[in-house]
C-alpha positions in Angstrom: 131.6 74.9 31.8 132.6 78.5 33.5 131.4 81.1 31.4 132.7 84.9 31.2 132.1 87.3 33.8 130.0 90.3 31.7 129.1 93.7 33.4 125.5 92.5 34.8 127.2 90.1 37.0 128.6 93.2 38.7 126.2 94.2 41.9 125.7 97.6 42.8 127.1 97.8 46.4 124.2 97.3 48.9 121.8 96.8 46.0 120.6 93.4 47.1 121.6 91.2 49.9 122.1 87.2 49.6 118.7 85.4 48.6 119.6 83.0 51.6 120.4 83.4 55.0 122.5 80.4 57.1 120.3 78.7 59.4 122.0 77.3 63.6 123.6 74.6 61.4 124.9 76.2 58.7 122.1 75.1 56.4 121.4 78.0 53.8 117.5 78.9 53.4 115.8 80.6 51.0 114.7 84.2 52.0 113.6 87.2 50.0 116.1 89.8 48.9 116.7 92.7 50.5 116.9 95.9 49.0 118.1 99.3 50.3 114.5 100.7 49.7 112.6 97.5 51.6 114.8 98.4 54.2 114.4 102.1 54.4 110.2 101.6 54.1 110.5 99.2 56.9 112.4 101.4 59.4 110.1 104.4 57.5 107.4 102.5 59.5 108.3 103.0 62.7 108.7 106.5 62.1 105.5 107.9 63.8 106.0 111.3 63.1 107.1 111.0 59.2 103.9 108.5 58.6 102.1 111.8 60.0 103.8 113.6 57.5 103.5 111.6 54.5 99.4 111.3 54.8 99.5 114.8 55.5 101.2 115.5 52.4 98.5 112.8 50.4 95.7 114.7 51.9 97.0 117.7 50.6 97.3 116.3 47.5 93.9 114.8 47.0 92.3 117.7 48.4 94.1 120.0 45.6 93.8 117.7 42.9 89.9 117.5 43.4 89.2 120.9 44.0 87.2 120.9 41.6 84.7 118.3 42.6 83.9 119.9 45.8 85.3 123.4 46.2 83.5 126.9 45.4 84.7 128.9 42.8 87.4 130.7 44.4 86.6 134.2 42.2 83.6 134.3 43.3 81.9 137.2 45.5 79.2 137.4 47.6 77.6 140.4 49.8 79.7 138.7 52.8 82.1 140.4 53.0 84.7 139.4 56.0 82.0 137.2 57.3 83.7 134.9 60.5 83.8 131.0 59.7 80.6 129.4 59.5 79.3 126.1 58.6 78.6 128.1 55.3 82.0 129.2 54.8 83.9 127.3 56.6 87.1 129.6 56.6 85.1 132.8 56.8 85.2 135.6 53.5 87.4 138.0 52.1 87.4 141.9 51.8 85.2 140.6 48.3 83.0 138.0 49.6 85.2 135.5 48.3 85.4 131.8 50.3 88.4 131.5 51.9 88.3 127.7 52.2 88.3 127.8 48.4 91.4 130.0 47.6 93.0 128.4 50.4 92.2 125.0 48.8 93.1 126.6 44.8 96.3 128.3 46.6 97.6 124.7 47.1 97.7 123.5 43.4 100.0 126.4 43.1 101.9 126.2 46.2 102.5 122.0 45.6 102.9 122.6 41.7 105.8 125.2 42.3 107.4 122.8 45.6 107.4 120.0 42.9 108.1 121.3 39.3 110.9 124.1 41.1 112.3 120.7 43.1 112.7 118.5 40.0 114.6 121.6 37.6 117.1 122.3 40.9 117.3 118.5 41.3 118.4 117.8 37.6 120.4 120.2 37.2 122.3 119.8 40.1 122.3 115.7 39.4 124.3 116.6 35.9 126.6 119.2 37.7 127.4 117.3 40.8 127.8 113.8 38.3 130.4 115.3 36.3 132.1 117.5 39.2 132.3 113.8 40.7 133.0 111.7 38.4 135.8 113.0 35.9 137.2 115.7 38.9 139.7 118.0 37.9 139.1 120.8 36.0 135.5 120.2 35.6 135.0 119.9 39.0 136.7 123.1 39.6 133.9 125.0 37.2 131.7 123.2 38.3 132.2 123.9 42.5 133.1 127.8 42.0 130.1 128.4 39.7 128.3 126.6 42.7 130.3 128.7 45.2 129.1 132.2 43.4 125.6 131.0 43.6 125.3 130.7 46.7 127.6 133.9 47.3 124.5 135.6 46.9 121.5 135.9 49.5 118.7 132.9 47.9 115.8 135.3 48.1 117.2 138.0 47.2 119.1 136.6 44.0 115.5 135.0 43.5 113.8 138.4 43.9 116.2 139.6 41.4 115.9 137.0 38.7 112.1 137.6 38.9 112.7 141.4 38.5 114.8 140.6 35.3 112.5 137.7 33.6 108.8 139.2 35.1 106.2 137.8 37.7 104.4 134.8 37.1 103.6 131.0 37.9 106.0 129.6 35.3 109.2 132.3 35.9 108.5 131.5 39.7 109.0 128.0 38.6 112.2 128.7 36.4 113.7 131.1 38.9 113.4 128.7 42.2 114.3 125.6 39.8 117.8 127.2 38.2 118.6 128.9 41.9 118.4 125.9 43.3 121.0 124.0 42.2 124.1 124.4 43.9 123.0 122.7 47.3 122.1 119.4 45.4 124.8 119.4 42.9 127.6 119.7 46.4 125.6 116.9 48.1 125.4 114.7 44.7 129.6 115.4 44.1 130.1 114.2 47.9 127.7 111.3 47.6 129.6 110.5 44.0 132.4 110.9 45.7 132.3 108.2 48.3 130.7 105.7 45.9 133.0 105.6 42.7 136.3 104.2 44.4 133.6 100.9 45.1 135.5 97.6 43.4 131.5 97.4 41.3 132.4 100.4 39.5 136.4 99.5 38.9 135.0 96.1 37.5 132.3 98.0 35.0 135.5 100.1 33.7 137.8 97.3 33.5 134.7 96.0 31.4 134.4 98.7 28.6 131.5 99.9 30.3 131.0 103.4 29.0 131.2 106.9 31.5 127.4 107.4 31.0 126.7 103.5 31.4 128.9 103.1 34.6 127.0 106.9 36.0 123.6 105.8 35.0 123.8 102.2 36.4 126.4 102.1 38.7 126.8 105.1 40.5 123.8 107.4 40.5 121.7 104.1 41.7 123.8 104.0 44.8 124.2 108.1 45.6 120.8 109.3 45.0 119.3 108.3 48.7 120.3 111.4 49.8 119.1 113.6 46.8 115.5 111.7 47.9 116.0 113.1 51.1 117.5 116.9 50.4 114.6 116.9 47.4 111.5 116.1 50.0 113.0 118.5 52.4 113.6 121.7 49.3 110.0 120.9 48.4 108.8 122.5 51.1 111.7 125.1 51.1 110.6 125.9 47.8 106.7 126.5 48.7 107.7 129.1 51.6 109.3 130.8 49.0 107.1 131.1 46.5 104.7 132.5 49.5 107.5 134.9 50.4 107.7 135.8 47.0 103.7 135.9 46.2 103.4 138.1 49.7 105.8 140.5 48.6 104.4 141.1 44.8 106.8 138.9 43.2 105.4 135.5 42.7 101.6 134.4 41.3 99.8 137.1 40.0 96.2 137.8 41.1 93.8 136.5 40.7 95.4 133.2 41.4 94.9 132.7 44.3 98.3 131.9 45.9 99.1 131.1 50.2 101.1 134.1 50.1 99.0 136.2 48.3 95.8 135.5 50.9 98.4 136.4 53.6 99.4 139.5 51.5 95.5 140.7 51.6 94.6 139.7 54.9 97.8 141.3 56.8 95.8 144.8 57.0 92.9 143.1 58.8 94.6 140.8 61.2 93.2 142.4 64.6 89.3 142.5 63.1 89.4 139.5 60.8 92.5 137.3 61.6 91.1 134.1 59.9 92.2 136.0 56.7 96.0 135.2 57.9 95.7 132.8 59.9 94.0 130.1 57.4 96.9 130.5 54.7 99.7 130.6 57.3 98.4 127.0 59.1 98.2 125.6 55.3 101.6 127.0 54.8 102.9 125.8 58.2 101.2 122.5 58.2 102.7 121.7 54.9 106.3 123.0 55.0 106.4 121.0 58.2 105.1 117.8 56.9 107.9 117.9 54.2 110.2 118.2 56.6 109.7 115.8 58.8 108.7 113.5 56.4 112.3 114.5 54.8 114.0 114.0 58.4 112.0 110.7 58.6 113.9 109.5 55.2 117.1 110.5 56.1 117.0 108.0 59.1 115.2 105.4 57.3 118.0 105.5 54.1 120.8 105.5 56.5 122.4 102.5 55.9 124.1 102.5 59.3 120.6 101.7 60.8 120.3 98.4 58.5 120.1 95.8 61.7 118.5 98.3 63.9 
């Protein structure tokens, strides 16, 4: 007995491929599906470089998250004041006696906690703007692209600079000012993606259906466009750390005593020719990790690329 087609029988385009493959004599065998992300981890694999990147970014992680177990105090003073890297203090002192290897180490729970909280606020708000720009066009996509357009009219530091002037320093208006800033980039990528997905028969047949606007977005359509938010998020994570640090170095960011990557370049700037460990310990964290998220960024883009399926 044939029984109705419903809206679950619909697959997302490139969600899954057949569960068999046909074998020399056109006998089908069972085989495990395959999925747009088993795919992309596969050819992520082969990626030297972004593997790098990605452990990199776990170490970093770990190291932060158990700073406590291991690292000093990082308010701390001694009598050593600018003493040179030892086995004591591995990153030398401060102008304070302070351990640099600890700030450094605290500094990232900030810098990673702004890259990842300031990501996700841009990202959402970009994913609602760019989905209904997309998706219902017209005059709502219209507000929604020139309120993107005057955004990004305006220099990104600076407008950030000047948000932070208006709303005060801080960890959390760092993290609302990068966040809401941010949006515009992701919300144009997100419309484009949108764009090129919705005119799929899957999404003609969900309509056709009854399926609801937010049911056909949230299933249908946002499933098969967000590969390349993954990709421009891991990338504007570390965008959004080098700003914070251009932010902290400049008096606008984390306030002291946090101790902040671009605060410890901020204080060690003046004594870069008779204690350059001061600088150069925060910049190599900063460099290190900025670079990792991009490459492990670059290293998704190829890997989601649907082009490279067979390759």
């Amino acid at each position: 007995m044939k029984r109705d087609i419903t809206e679950s029988d619909v697959t997302s385009g490139g969600a899954a491929a057949d569960g068999a493959v046909a074998a020399d004599g056109g006998e089908a065998l069972d085989a495990a599906p395959r999925t747009l992300w088993g795919d992309a981890w596969k050819r992520l694999r082969r990626n030297k470089l972004a593997i790098v990147a990605m452990v990199w970014i776990l170490v970093m992680v770990v190291v932060a998250l158990t700073a406590g177990l291991w690292a000093g105090d990082p308010t701390a003073q001694s009598d050593l004041v600018r003493s040179a890297p030892s086995l004591e203090h591995p990153f030398g002192t401060d102008t304070l006696g302070r351990d640099v290897l600890s700030r450094v180490v605290y500094g990232a729970r900030i810098s990673l906690a702004v890259g990842v909280v300031a990501t996700c606020i841009s990202t959402a708000i970009g994913l609602v703007a760019g989905a209904i720009a997309a998706y219902y066009g017209g005059i709502w996509d219209t507000i929604v692209m020139r309120t993107a357009d005057i955004f990004l009219s305006f220099p990104y530091t600076l407008f950030v600079i000047v948000m932070l002037a208006v709303i005060g320093s801080g960890i959390q208006n760092v993290f609302i000012a990068i966040g809401i800033l941010g949006w515009p980039s992701i919300a144009r990528v997100f419309r484009s993606a949108i764009l090129s997905v919705k005119q799929n028969d899957y999404v003609d047949a969900a309509r056709s259906m009854g399926a609801s606007d937010f049911r056909i977005i949230v299933r249908h359509i946002v499933p098969n466009s967000v590969a390349s938010i993954v990709v421009y998020a891991t990338i504007n994570i570390g965008s959004a750390i080098l700003t914070e640090s251009a932010l902290s170095f400049l008096g606008m960011g984390v306030v002291p005593p946090d101790p902040s990557w671009g605060i410890l370049i901020s204080d060690g700037q003046k004594y870069l020719a008779t204690a350059p460990w001061l600088m150069i310990m925060p910049g190599l964290a900063i460099l290190t990790t900025v670079l990792a998220f991009t490459l492990l960024g670059d290293g998704l883009r190829d890997a989601l690329d649907v082009k490279m399926k067979d390759a």
